[in-house]
C-alpha positions in Angstrom: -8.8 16.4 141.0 -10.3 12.9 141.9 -12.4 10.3 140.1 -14.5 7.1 140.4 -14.7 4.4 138.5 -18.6 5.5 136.6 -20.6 1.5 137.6 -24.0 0.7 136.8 -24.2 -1.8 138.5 -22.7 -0.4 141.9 -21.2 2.6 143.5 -17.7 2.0 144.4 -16.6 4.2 147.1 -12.9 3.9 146.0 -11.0 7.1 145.0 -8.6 8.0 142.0 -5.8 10.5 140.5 -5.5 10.5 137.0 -3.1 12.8 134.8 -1.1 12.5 131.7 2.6 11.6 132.0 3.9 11.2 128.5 3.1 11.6 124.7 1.9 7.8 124.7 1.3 7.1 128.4 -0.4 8.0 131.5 -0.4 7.4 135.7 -3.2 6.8 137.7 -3.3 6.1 141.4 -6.0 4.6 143.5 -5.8 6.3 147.1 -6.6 3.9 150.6 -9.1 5.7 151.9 -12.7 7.0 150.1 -14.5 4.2 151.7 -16.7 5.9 154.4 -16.3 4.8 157.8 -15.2 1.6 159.5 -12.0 -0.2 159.1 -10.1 0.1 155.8 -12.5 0.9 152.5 -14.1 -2.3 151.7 -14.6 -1.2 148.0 -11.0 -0.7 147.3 -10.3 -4.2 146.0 -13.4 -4.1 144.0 -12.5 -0.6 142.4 -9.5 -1.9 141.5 -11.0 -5.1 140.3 -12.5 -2.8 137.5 -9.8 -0.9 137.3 -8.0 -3.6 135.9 -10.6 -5.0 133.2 -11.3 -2.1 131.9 -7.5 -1.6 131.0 -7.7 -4.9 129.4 -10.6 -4.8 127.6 -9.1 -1.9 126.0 -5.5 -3.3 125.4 -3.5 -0.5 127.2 -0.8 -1.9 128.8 0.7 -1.8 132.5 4.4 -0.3 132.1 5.0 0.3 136.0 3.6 -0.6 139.4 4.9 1.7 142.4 3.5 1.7 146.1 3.7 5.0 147.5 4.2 6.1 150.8 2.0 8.4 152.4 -1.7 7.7 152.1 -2.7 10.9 150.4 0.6 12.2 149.0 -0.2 13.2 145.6 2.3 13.7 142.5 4.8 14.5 142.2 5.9 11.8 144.4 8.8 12.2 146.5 9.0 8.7 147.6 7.9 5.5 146.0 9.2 2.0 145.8 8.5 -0.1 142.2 7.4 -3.3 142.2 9.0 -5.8 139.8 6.6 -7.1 137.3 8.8 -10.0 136.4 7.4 -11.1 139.5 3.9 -10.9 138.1 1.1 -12.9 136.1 0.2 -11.7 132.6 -2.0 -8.7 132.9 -4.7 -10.6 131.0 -5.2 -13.0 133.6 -7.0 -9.7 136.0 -7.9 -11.2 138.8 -4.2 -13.0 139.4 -2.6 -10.0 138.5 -4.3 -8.3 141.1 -3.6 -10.5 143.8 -0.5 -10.3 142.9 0.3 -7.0 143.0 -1.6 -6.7 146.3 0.7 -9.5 147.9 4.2 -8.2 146.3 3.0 -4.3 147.5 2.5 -5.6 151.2 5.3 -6.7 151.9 7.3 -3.3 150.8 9.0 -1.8 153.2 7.6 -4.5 155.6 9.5 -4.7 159.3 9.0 -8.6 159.3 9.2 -8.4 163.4 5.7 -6.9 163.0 2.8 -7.9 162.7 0.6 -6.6 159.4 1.7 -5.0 155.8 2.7 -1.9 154.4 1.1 0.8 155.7 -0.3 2.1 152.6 -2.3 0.6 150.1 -1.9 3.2 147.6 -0.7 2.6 144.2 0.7 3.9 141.1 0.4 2.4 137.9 2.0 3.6 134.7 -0.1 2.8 131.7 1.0 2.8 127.9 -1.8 4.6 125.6 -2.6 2.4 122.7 -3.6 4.8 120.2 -1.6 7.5 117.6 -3.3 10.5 118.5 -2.0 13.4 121.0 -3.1 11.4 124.4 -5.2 13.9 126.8 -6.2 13.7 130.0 -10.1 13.8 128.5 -9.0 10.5 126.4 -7.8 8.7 129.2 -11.0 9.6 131.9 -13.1 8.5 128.8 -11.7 5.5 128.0 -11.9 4.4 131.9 -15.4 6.0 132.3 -14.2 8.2 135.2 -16.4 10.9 137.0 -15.0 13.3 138.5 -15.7 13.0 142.9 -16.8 15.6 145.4 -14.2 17.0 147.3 -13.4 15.9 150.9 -14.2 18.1 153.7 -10.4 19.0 154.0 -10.2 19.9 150.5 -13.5 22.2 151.4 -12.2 23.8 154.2 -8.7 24.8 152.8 -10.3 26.1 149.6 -10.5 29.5 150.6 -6.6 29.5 151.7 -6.4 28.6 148.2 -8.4 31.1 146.4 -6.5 33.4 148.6 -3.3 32.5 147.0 -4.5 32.7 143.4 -5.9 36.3 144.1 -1.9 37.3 144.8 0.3 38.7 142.2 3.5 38.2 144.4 6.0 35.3 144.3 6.7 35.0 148.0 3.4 35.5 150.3 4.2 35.2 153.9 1.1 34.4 156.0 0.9 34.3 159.9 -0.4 31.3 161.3 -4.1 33.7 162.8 -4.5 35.0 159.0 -4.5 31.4 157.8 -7.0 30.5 160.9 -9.0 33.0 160.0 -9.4 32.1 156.3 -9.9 28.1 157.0 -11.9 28.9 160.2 -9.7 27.5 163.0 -6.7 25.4 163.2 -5.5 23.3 165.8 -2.4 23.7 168.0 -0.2 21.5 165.6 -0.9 23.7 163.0 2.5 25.6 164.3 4.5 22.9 163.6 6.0 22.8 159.9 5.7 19.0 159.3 1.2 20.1 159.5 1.9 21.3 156.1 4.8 20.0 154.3 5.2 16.0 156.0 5.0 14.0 153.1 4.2 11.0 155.1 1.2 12.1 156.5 -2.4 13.1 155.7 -1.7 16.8 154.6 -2.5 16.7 151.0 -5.3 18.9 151.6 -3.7 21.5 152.7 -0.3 21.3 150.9 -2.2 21.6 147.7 -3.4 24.9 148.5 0.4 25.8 148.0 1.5 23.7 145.9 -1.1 24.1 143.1 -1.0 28.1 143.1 2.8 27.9 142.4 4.0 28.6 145.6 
């Protein structure tokens, strides 16, 4: 499921995961795209601008930053790099610790005989819940104000491959490649290839998920 950041003031076209990882903590990721059209998604910085202060003003605490690869890869994540927060301002001082994090996470993985960053901008943060009480994932959207964002068109057209899957009371389904076209409505030619649905480093959450979440 994603979520924005709920603003008054102004819509922030920047998307989120959110889930509960611990007894006392929880992770959320802010994903590159969700931005609309054009290059990159000009509210990403802002997003996570307020992403930040509102963590702070409620005194939670950031245990662990990771940048991880893949745009849309979604948890569990196969393949993630830590950055070290030695390296880093004190979280109370937002804005620098932003920047920070934004200048140590592009240079990850960088191939210094090229030109630009990382390729990703999405991160993971590890948070530490400040209160006593069981944390649940209700807390945690509450205390960030998050709303809960309509799906993308992917996510749309691979939900009935999905509903499909929860309708079966087998482990194992097999499916031919025409069954699966004919449930999404069409697929392209590199649909036959096993990396269109299982390549962690590419854009197939969306239709991974349809798996993945039904158990399979």
């Amino acid at each position: 499921m994603y979520f924005k950041l709920n603003n008054a003031e102004q819509e922030l076209k920047s998307v989120f995961e959110c889930w509960v990882s611990g007894t006392r903590s929880y992770c959320v990721s802010q994903l590159s795209g969700g931005g609309g059209t054009g290059r990159g998604n000009q509210d990403y910085l802002k997003a996570q601008q307020l992403f930040l202060e509102r963590l702070a003003m409620a005194g939670m605490k950031i245990l662990k930053v990771a940048l991880v690869s893949g745009r849309n890869e979604t948890p569990p994540y196969d393949d993630s790099r830590e950055l070290d927060l030695t390296r880093l301002p004190n979280q109370d001082d937002v804005r620098a610790f932003r920047i920070a994090v934004n200048r140590l996470a592009k240079n990850v993985g960088r191939d210094a005989s090229k030109p630009g960053g990382s390729r990703t901008k999405k991160l993971l943060y590890e948070v530490r819940w400040p209160g006593d009480a069981k944390l649940l994932e209700g807390h945690v959207l509450k205390a960030l104000n998050f709303v809960v964002t309509e799906p993308s068109q992917d996510d749309l057209k691979y939900k009935a491959l999905g509903d499909y899957l929860e309708a079966q009371d087998d482990e194992v389904v097999v499916l031919p490649i025409h069954r699966i076209a004919g449930l999404v409505g069409g697929l392209p030619k590199s649909a036959r290839s096993a990396q269109f649905w299982a390549n962690a480093q590419n854009h197939h959450w969306s239709r991974r998920k349809q798996w993945l979440l039904r158990g399979f």
